[in-house]
Phi, psi and omega in degrees: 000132178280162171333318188260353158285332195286307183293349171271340182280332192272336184292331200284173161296194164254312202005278213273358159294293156326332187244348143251357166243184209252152168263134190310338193271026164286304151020277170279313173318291205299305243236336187277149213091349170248156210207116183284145177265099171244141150256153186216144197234149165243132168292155181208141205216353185247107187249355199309334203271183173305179182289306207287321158341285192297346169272353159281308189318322202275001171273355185286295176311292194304292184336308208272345178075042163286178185233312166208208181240142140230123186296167174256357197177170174055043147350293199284330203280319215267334145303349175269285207270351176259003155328298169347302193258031218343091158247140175281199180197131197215128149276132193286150168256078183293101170314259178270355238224103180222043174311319169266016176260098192307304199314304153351270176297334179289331207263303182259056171319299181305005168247046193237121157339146195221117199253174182328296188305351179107343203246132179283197191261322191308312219223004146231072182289156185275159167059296174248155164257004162293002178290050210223106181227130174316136174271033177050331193264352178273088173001278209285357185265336169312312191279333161289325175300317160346298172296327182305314186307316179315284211322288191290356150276000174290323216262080152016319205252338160287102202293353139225174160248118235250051185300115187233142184091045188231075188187175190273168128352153188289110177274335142240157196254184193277139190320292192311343200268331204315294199282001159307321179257015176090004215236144184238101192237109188253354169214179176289112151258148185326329178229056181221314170303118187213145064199106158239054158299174187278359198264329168276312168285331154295317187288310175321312195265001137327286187297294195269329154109034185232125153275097182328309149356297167295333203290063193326351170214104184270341185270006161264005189266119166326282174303347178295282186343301178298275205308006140287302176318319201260356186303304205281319190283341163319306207273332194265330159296304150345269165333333181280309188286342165313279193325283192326326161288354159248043187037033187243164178245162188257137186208164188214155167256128193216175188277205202248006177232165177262358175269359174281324194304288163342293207295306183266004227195313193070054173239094170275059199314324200288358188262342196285164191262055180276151170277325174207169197217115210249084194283146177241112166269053177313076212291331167345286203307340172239040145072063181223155149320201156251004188285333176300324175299342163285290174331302165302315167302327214268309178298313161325303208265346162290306199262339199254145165356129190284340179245026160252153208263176207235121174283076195287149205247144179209118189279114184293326217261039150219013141314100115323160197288302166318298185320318178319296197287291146006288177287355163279294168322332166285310186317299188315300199297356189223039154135301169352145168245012189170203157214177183231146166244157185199143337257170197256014161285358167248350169308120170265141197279073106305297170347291174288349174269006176246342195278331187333294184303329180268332163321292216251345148238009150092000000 
């Protein structure tokens, strides 16, 4: 698909969404009483409270027929409680996306992404200002994440390490996001487009004998687009043979198509080496149904490995409590081998009693 169609396909509504698909509860119908072999995971991004707090939530995630968490942070603490419940534990990782790593920015600025326009990330960040991201192509920023990977492979109990952020800054943001920042990006503008550090671009006019920089319309240049597409999928395979030699598996949180991934994101996940893969199908975020959810999955499952299983990812708190259960039955029937939810400390239990129920009765 070319560029200026994906971006006219992602602009659109549900209207024509609506008027091809089927509504689930013929489905749910179909399906009661029968109980799908699903594993289902929740991401957990909220660590602030006490033990015993976190021990509601997490009989609340077991009740509910989930299978394990995965935390963003507090490792050693979210394994001890989630033992409790036999839950599993997968570390979530933010990967290049590092705003909060003072050591990083004070010590190495220069190995932080760089956007067209000349301005790093450090001191002109997009959007947010935690919008401060590692570049992928640079040996020593490999080595330093590397070490990170040893450190969450030290802790025994953990079944994967969880890549999330493993992707360049939103060269366009999702339709919905647009107007939170005022902003309309109906094309690539210069200062959301990354990574033209000197280290990417040296490497680049090496191989092509071209300076990206120079290029007046870069999102028609292919060969850009792929050594970008392939910067990431390098770091991440690499990071798959760490892990794998210390006997844990690999996994990712990715956008939610592989042509979305591509388009907003230079992320070509179908190519990284994952045991599984946790697309976030956010349909909100692109003016869609839950009937999208089906859709996405279905597309995913075209392009990526046939046998590694596919997690969906589903943003509760623009969910109803039907749409959950709704966006699971698409997820299943097309291809999912579960879903994932987020996050799960604003889930209400209405929420949790529709997904409990299409989990544990199919």
């Amino acid at each position: 698909m070319k560029r200026k169609d994906f971006l006219k396909t992602i602009s659109t509504g549900t209207a024509a969404l609506a008027a091809a698909a089927t509504f689930p509860s013929a489905a749910i119908a179909r399906r009661q009483g029968r109980r799908w072999n699903s594993d289902n995971y929740t991401w957990i991004s909220h660590h602030g409270e006490s033990d015993d707090d976190a021990r509601v939530r997490l009989e609340q995630i077991k009740k509910a027929g989930l299978k394990g968490i995965l935390p963003s942070g507090q490792y050693e603490r979210w394994v001890r409680l989630a033992g409790e419940f036999d839950l599993d534990v997968h570390a979530w990782w933010i990967t290049l996306q590092r705003g909060g790593d003072s050591y990083l920015i004070e010590n190495h600025p220069n190995w932080f992404m760089v956007n067209r326009k000349g301005q790093s990330s450090v001191d002109y960040p997009a959007y947010v200002d935690y919008y401060k991201w590692l570049c992928p192509t640079r040996p020593e920023a490999q080595e330093y994440l590397m070490k990170q990977v040893d450190e969450i492979m030290a802790i025994d109990e953990i079944k994967s390490v969880h890549l999330d952020y493993i992707r360049y800054p939103d060269v366009i943001l999702p339709i919905q996001l647009q107007p939170v920042y005022n902003i309309v990006q109906d094309r690539e503008y210069p200062e959301y487009d990354y990574c033209y550090c000197e280290a990417c671009r040296s490497k680049f006019k090496n191989l092509q004998g071209e300076d990206p920089i120079e290029f007046t319309k870069p999102e028609d240049h292919e060969v850009w687009n792929r050594f970008r597409y392939n910067q990431i999928t390098h770091l991440v395979n690499k990071i798959a043979e760490r892990v794998r030699s210390g006997g844990k598996k690999l996994t990712a949180a990715v956008f939610p198509t592989p042509d979305i991934a591509r388009s907003l994101v230079r992320q070509n996940w179908v190519d990284w080496s994952l045991d599984a893969v946790f697309p976030m199908i956010y349909n909100h975020f692109y003016h869609k149904d839950a009937r999208w959810v089906g859709e996405a999955v279905a597309e995913c499952r075209r392009e990526m490995p046939k046998t590694t299983p596919l997690y969906c990812g589903l943003y509760i708190p623009e969910m109803s409590a039907i749409e959950v259960s709704q966006a699971y039955v698409y997820a299943m029937e097309n291809g999912a081998a579960g879903v994932t939810i987020f996050p799960d400390h604003t889930m209400s239990q209405k929420q949790w009693n529709y997904l409990r129920r299409v989990v544990l009765q199919g």
